[in-house]
Structure formats: structure tokens, C-alpha cells
C-alpha positions in Angstrom: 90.4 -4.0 -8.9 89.7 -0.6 -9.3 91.5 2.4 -7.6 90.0 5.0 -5.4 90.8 8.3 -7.6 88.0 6.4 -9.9 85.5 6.0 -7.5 86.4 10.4 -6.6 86.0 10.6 -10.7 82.8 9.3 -10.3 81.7 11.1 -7.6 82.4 14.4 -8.5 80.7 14.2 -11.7 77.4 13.2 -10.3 77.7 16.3 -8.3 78.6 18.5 -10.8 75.2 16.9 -13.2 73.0 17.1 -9.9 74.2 20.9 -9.5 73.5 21.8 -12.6 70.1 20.3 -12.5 69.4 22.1 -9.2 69.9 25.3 -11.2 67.7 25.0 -13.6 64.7 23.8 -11.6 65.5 26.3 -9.0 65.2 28.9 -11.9 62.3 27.9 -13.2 60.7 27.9 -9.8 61.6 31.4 -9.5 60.3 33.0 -12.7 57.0 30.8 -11.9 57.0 32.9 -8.6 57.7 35.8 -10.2 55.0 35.3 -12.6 52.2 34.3 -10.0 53.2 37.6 -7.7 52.2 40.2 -11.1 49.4 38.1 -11.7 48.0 38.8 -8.3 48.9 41.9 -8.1 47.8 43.1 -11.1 44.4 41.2 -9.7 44.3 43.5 -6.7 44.7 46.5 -8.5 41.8 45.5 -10.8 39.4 44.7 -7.9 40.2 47.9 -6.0 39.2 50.3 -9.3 36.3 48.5 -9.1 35.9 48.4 -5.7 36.2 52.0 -5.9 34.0 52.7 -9.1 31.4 50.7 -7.2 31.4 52.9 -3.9 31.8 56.0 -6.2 28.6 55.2 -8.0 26.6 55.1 -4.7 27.2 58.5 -3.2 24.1 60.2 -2.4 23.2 63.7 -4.4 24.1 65.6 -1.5 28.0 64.1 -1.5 27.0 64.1 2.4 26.6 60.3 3.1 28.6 57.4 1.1 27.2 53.9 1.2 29.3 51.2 0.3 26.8 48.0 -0.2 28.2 44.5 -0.5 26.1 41.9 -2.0 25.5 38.2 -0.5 26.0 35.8 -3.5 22.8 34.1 -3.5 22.9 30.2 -2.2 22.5 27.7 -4.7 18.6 26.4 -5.1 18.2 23.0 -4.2 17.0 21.2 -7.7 12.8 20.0 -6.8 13.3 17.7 -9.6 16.7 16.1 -7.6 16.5 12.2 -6.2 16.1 12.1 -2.5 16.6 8.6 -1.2 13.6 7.4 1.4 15.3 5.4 4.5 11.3 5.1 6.2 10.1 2.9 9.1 6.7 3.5 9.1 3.5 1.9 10.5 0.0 2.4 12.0 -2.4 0.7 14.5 -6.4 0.5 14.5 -8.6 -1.2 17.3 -11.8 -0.7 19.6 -13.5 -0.7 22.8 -16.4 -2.7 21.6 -19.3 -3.9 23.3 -21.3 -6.5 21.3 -25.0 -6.2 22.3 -26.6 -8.5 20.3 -25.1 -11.5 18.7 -26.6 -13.8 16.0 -28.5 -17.1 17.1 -26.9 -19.2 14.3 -23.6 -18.1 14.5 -23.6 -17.1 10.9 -21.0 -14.8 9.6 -17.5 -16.7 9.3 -15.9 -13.9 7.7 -16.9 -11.2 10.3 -14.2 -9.9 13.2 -17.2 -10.4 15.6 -18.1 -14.1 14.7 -18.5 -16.4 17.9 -18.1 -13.1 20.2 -20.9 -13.8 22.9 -23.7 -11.2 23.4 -22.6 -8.2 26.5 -19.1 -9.1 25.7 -16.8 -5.8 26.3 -13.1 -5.7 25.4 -10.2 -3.5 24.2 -8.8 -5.1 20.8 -6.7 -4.6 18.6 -7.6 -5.4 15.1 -4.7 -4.7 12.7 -1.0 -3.4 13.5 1.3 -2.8 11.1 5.5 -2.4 10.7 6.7 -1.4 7.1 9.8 -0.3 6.2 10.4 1.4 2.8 14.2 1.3 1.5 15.6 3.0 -2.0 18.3 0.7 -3.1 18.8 3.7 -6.0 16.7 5.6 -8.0 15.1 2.7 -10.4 14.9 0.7 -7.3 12.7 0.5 -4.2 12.4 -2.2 -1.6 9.4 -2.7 0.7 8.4 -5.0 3.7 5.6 -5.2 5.9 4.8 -6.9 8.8 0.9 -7.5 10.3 -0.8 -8.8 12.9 -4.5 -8.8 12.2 -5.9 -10.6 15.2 -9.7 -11.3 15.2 -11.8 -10.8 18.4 -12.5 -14.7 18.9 -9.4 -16.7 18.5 -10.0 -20.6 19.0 -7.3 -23.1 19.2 -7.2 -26.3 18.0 -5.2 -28.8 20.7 -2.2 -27.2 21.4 -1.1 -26.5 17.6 -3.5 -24.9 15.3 -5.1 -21.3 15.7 -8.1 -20.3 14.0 -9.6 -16.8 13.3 -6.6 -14.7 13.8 -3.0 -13.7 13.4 -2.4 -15.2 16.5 0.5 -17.6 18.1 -0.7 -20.9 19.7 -0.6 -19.5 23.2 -3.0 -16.5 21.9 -0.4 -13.6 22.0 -0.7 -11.6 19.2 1.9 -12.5 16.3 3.2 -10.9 12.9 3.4 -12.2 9.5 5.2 -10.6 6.8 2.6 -9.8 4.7 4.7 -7.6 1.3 7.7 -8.0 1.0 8.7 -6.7 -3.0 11.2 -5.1 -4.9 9.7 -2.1 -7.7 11.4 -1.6 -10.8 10.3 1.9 -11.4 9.6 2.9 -15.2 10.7 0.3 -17.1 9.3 2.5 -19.7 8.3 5.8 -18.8 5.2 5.7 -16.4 5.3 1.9 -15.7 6.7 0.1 -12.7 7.1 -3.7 -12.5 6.6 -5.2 -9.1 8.0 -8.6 -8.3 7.4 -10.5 -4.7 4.5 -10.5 -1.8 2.2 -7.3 -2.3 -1.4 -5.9 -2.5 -3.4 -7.3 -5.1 -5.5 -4.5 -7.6 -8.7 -5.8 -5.9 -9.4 -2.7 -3.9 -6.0 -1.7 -2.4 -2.2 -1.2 -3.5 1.7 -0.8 -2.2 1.8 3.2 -2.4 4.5 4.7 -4.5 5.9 4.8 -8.4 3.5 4.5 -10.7 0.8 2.8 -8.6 -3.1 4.0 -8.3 -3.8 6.1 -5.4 -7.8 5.9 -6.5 -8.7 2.4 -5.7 -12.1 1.7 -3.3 -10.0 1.2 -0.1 -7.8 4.3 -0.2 -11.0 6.1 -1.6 -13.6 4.8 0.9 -10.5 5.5 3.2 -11.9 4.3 6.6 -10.7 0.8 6.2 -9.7 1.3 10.1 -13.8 1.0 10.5 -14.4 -1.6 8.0 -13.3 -3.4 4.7 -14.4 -3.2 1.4 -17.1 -5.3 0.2 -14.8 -7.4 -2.0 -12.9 -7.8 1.0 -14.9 -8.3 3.5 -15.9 -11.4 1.7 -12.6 -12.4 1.0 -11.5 -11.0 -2.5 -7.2 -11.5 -2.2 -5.8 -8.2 -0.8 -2.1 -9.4 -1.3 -0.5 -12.5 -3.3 2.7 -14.0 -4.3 3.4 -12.9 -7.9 4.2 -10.2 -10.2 2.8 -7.1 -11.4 3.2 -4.0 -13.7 1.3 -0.8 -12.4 1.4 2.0 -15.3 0.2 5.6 -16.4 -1.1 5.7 -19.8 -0.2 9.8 -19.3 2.7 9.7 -16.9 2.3 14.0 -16.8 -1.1 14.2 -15.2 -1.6 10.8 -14.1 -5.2 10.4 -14.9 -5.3 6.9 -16.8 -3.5 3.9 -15.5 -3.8 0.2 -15.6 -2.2 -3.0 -13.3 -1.9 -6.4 -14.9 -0.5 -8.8 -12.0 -0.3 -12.7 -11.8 0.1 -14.6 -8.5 0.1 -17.6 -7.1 -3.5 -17.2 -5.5 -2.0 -18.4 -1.8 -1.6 -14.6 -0.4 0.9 -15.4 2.7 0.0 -19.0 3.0 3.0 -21.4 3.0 1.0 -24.1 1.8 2.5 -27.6 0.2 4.5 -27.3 -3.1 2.4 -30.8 -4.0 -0.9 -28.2 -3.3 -2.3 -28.0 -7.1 -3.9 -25.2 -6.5 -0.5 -23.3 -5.5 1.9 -24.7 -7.7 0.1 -25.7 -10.9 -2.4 -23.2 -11.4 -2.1 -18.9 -10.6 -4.0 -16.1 -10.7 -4.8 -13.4 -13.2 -6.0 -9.9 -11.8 -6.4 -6.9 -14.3 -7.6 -3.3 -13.3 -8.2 0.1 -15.4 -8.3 3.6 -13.4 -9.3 6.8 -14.4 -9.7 10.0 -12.8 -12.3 12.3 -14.3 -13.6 16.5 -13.7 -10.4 17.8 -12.2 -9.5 14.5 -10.7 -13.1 14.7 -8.6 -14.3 11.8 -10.5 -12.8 7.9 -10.1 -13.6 5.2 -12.1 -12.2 1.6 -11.7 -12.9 -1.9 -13.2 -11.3 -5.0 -12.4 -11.3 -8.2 -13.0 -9.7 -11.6 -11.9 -9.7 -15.3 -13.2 -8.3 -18.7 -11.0 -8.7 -21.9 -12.3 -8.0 -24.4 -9.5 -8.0 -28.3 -9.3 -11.0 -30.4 -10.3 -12.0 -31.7 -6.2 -12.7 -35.0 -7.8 -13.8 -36.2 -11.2 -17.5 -36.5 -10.5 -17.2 -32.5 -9.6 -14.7 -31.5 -12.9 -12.2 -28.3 -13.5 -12.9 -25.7 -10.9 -12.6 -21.9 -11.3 -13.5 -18.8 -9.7 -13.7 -15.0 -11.4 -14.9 -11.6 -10.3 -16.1 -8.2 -12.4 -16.4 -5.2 -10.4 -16.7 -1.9 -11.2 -15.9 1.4 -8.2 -17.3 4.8 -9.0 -16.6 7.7 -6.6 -17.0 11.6 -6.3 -14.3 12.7 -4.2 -14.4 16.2 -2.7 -12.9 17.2 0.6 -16.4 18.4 2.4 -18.7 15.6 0.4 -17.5 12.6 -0.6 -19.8 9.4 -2.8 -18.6 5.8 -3.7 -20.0 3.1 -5.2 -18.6 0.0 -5.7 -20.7 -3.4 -7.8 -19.3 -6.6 -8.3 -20.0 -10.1 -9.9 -18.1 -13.9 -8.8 -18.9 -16.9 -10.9 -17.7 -20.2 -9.2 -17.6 -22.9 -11.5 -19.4 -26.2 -10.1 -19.1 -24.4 -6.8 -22.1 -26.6 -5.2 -23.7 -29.8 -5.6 -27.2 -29.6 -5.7 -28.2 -32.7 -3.8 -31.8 -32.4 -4.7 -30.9 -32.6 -8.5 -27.7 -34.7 -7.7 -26.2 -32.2 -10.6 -23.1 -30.3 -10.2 -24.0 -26.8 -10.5 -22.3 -22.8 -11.0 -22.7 -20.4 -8.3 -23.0 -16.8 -8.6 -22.2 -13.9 -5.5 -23.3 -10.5 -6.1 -22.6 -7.2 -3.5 -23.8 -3.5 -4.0 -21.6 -1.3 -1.5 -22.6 2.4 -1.2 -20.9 5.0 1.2 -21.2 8.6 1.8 -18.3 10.9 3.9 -17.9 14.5 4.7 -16.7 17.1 6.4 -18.6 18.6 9.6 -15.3 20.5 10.9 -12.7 20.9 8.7 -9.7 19.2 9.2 -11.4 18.3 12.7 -14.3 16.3 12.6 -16.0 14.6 9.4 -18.9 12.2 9.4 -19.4 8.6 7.2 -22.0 6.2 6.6 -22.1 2.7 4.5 -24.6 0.2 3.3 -23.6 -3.3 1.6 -26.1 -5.6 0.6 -24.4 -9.5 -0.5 -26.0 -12.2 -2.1 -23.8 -15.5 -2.2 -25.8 -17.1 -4.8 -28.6 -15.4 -7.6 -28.9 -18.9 -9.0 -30.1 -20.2 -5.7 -33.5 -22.4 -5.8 -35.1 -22.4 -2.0 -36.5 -25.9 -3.0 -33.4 -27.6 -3.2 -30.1 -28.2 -1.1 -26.4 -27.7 -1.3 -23.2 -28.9 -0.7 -19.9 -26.6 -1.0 -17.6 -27.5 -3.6 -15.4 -24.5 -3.5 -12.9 -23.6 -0.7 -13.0 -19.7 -1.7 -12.8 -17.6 1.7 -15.7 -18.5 4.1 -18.6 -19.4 1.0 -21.7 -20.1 2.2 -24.6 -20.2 -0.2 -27.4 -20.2 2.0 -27.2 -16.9 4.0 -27.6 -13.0 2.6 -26.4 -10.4 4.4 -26.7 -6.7 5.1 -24.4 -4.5 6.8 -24.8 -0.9 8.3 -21.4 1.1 9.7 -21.9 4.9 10.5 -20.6 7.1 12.8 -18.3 10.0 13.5 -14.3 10.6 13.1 -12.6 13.1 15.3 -8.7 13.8 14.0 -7.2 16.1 16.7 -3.8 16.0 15.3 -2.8 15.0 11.7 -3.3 10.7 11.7 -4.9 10.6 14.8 -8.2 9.8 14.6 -11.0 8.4 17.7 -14.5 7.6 15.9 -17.6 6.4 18.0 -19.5 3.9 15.0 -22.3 1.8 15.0 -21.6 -1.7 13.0 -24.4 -3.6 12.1 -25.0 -7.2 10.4 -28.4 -8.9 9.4 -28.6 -12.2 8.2 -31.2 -14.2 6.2 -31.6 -17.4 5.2 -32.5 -18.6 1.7 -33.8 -21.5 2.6 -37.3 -22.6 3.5 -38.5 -22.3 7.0 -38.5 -26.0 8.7 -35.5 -26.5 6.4 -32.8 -29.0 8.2 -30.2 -26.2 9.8 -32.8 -23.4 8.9 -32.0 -20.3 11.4 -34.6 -17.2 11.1 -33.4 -13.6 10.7 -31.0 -12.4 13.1 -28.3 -10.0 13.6 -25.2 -8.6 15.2 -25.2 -5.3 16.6 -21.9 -3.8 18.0 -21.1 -0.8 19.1 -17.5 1.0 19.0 -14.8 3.3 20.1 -12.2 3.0 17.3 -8.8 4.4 17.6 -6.3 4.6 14.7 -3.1 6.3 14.6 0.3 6.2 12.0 3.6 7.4 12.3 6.6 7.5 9.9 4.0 8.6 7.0 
């Protein structure tokens, strides 16, 4: 056991080390002070010479008056070129107080808002609202969604479970659909985005943002609140399922881009996965820009291609493809587009006459003028389409739809007539009293079975159409 005098031993020299320790720290903490104190004191003497050689320098000539001016360091610019992340809710609303004075005898028309809307009827109606919200995950990535309701202005039901004509719930309130709903990769390589998910199609409109055209007909013809495009209007996809890339051939100026996308040819439709035509074949869209003169001048061709499922083996291997080509002058107090297109539908009909299985061919020719009466306050704009569903079509014979695309009927033309003005009295708020005007005229000859003569819908509107959030 030991004794206690060893346990003092051991005691006193761990004071004695610890002391010594103490010293030296405490010593070196003193010259450090030491040190700092000159330093900042010879500092202060530095900055009061030139404090004073500064005032001294500013005297006035007549020694009367000393000035001493002290200078504001300039804040730090904020880089132009920096990332700011967008965290937008955003979304617009378009509608009417129409009053239909004149509807047509047969009815014709199935891809019109005003189809089966009696003659006198008056309402107020909404025809499109919209809820987007934009989200920057980081600064290659950008994620959008978008909600619609596009109601029409005659919604049937079917029973108790099916709606037709609208984007409406069974019990005829009005109802949203997620219609994008994407993520963009921007520049993959430089000036090209890839797009992947629900989004617009190249076929006249597109998700804003990255490397995407801002030229195409329906941001151009820019009053889609008063009507569609041509292309859509009969039904071209405005949004699919898919994947895209949307590039700049010169990513400085931006004046020569291209969009390659392929989708599942369903837009929002959740239709079955034993559907051939949503599982087994796609779609493939394809669209050159270019802006031209100082950006004045647009220029766009497209093109798409669908094969689709042979309806039975007497009709064969089905297929649908458009050309079209948009052409614009774009100028803030006189604007002129153009926009041509071509759609082949492979054994689209049955001629019963011939009993053969035959192509069908739709042409339209949309031309629009738009300018400025008061700027910034009042503009006017006026459109003509002329449509034929089907150059190949002999009025001897008769036909039988093979194709399901949009609302095809190959025994009706059609000419429509919008004009009117647009008043804006605040920035995206806009009230426009337009005319919109439909004639139809069938192909086949008079005493025909189902033969209706030439007839029309005239309507007549006070639009509204407001955004917020961008």
C-alpha cells in the first residue's frame, strides 16, 4: 500500500509542471498583445496623415473655407448575368357574353365552342381558365404544371356518367385537368433544352421558357382568347405525352431554332394501356423557326407523322400526317400572318359507291391582319380561314369515316370570319367586342341522303381576358 508523502510527491509536481506551463502561455499571450497594440497604433497614425493630407489638399485658394469630403464606398452591382430562381403561380382567364343569333340548320360544326347552342341563346361563359405554377429546382432544372378547364358552351351528358363537349364534371360544374405537367433540362448542349412529360406540342403553341420558340402562329396571331389557330381549331394536338428537344442553332441572337418531339398521340387522355393506338404506336412532330429583317419576319414549318392501328383488315395500316408552313410580319402598329397546311389520312374513308378504301386529304388557308389604333390602348384584328376536309372528294359518290382524328367530317367546307376590336386598359387586361362567323357547305349533291344546304352560325361577343402572375 502506498503511503501518503507519495501521493503529496505526486501532487506537488503536477503543480510545479502546470505552473510552469501557465508561464509560458501567459507570456506569449502578452507579447501577442503587445504586438497587436503597435500594430494598431501605428495604423491610426497612418490613417490620420492621410486623413490630414486629404483635408489639407481640399482647402480652397482663399485659405478661408476648408472642406473635408468623405466618400460613400460604392454598393456592390448586382451581376445581370446572376441566377435568380422563379417560385411563380401564374394563370389567366378568357370568356364572353355571347348572344348566338343565328345557328346552323344541320347542326354541322362538331369542333366549334358554339355547336348545338340554339339560335337567341344569351349567356356569360367562360371558355378557358388556367392555374400554372412554374418551379426552378436549380439552374439546369425547371419544373412546370398547369391546370385547365376549357368548358364548351353546350355540354351534354350521357346518363349520369359521361360528359361530352367540355371540361366539365358529370353534374356540369366546371372541372380542371392537368393539362403539362414537365420537367426541362435546360442546355444539354448550349442552346438546347430537352423536355420530358405532358406539354404543348410544336403544332402552333409551346411551354414558354429556355430555349423554346416564342414565334409560333398562336403566340404570333396572339388573340387565341378570340379564337384558335386553324390547325387547332380542327384539332391538330396542342399538348401530348412525350418527349422533346427545343434548340437555337445561334443561342446569341436566337434567330434559328428547331423542336423534334415524340408523344404518345393521346394529349391528356387516360385511355387503356391495351389501346394500340396509345401504347404501340406514337407520334413524331418536327418544326424549324426563323426570324428574319430585325426579327420582323417569322418563318415556321412543321410537320407530324402517326401511324395508328389498321380498324380492321378489309380497311389496312392507318396513318395520319400534316405539312404546314406560318409566315408573319410582326410590327407593333401593323401586324400579317399567314399560316397553310396539308393532312393526308391514309384509308381515312370508304367510298361506298366504289366499295374501295380510299386516302383523304384536308387542306386550310388562315390569313389575319392586327394593329394598333391607340397605342398601348386599343388595337384592331381581323381573320379569314377557309378549310377543305377532303380535295380528293367526288360529289358522285359516298363515304364512310374510317379515321377517328378530332371531329373529321368529309362532306362539309367551312369558312370562318372573327374581327373586331381589343381595348387593354391596364397591362393583360383586355375587353374586345368581335364578330365570329361560320359558313358551311356541303359537298354533296343536292337531294343527297343527309344533304343540308348552306348555312351558318353568326355570334356575336363581349370577350374578356385577363392574367396575373406573368
Amino acid at each position: 500500500m502506498l503511503r501518503p508523502h507519495f501521493w503529496i510527491k505526486i501532487y506537488l509536481t503536477l503543480v510545479s509542471i502546470m505552473k510552469k506551463m501557465f508561464t509560458k502561455v501567459f507570456s506569449a499571450v502578452l507579447v501577442s498583445a503587445t504586438v497587436l497594440a503597435v500594430t494598431a497604433k501605428a495604423q491610426q497614425t497612418v490613417l490620420a496623415s492621410a486623413t490630414t493630407l486629404n483635408t489639407k489638399s481640399e482647402v480652397k485658394a482663399d485659405s478661408t473655407v476648408t472642406t473635408t469630403t468623405t466618400t460613400a464606398k460604392p454598393a456592390a452591382k448586382a451581376d445581370p448575368a446572376a441566377w435568380v430562381p422563379v417560385r411563380r403561380l401564374w394563370g389567366y382567364a378568357f370568356g364572353d357574353l355571347y348572344f348566338n343569333q343565328h345557328q346552323d340548320a344541320g347542326n354541322r360544326g362538331a369542333e366549334t365552342m358554339y355547336n348545338g347552342v340554339p339560335a337567341n341563346r344569351n349567356a356569360f361563359q367562360f371558355r378557358r381558365i388556367y392555374l400554372g405554377y412554374d418551379y426552378d429546382i436549380n439552374e439546369k432544372f425547371t419544373a412546370t404544371v398547369l391546370l385547365a378547364s376549357e368548358p364548351n358552351a353546350n355540354t351534354g351528358v350521357n346518363g349520369t356518367t359521361s360528359i361530352q363537349n367540355g371540361d366539365n364534371l358529370v353534374d356540369g360544374k366546371m372541372g380542371f385537368f392537368i393539362k403539362n405537367f414537365n420537367l426541362r433540362y435546360k442546355n444539354i448542349w448550349t442552346g438546347t433544352d430537352i423536355v420530358v412529360g405532358e406539354m404543348s406540342t410544336p403544332g402552333f403553341a409551346l411551354n414558354d421558357g429556355g430555349n423554346a420558340p416564342n414565334s409560333l402562329s398562336e403566340a404570333t396571331w396572339g388573340n387565341r382568347f378570340i379564337e384558335k389557330t386553324i390547325t387547332d381549331f380542327h384539332k391538330n394536338n396542342s399538348y401530348d405525352v412525350g418527349a422533346s428537344l427545343q434548340g437555337t442553332f445561334d443561342p446569341n441572337t436566337k434567330n434559328y431554332g428547331y423542336v423534334l418531339m415524340v408523344g404518345n398521340n393521346s394529349t391528356a387522355s387516360l385511355l387503356s394501356a391495351a389501346n394500340a393506338n396509345t401504347g404501340f404506336y406514337k407520334i413524331f412532330y418536327g418544326d424549324l423557326w426563323a426570324k428574319f429583317l430585325d426579327k420582323h419576319l417569322y418563318v415556321d414549318i412543321y410537320g407530324d407523322y402517326a401511324p395508328t392501328a389498321p380498324g380492321t383488315i378489309t380497311i389496312g395500316q392507318q396513318n395520319h400526317s400534316m405539312q404546314k408552313i406560318f409566315a408573319a410580319y410582326v410590327d407593333p402598329k401593323f401586324s400579317v400572318g399567314v399560316e397553310a397546311y396539308m393532312q393526308q389520312f391514309k384509308n381515312g374513308v370508304n367510298n361506298t359507291t366504289t366499295k374501295a378504301v380510299e386516302d383523304s386529304r384536308a387542306t386550310g388557308l388562315s390569313v389575319w391582319v392586327k394593329g394598333a389604333i391607340i397605342k398601348d390602348k386599343m388595337s384592331f384584328f381581323a381573320r379569314r380561314d377557309g378549310y377543305n376536309p377532303d380535295t380528293k372528294y367526288v360529289d358522285a359518290d359516298a363515304y364512310t369515316v374510317n379515321t377517328n382524328y378530332g371531329s373529321y367530317n368529309p362532306t362539309v367546307k367551312e369558312t370562318f370570319y372573327t374581327g373586331g376590336l381589343d381595348f387593354t386598359p391596364a397591362p393583360k387586361i383586355h375587353f374586345s367586342p368581335n364578330v365570329w362567323f361560320i359558313q358551311y357547305k356541303d359537298q354533296r349533291p343536292v337531294g343527297t341522303t343527309g344533304y343540308v344546304g348552306d348555312g351558318h352560325n353568326l355570334v356575336y361577343r363581349a370577350t374578356f381576358y385577363y392574367t396575373f402572375g406573368k
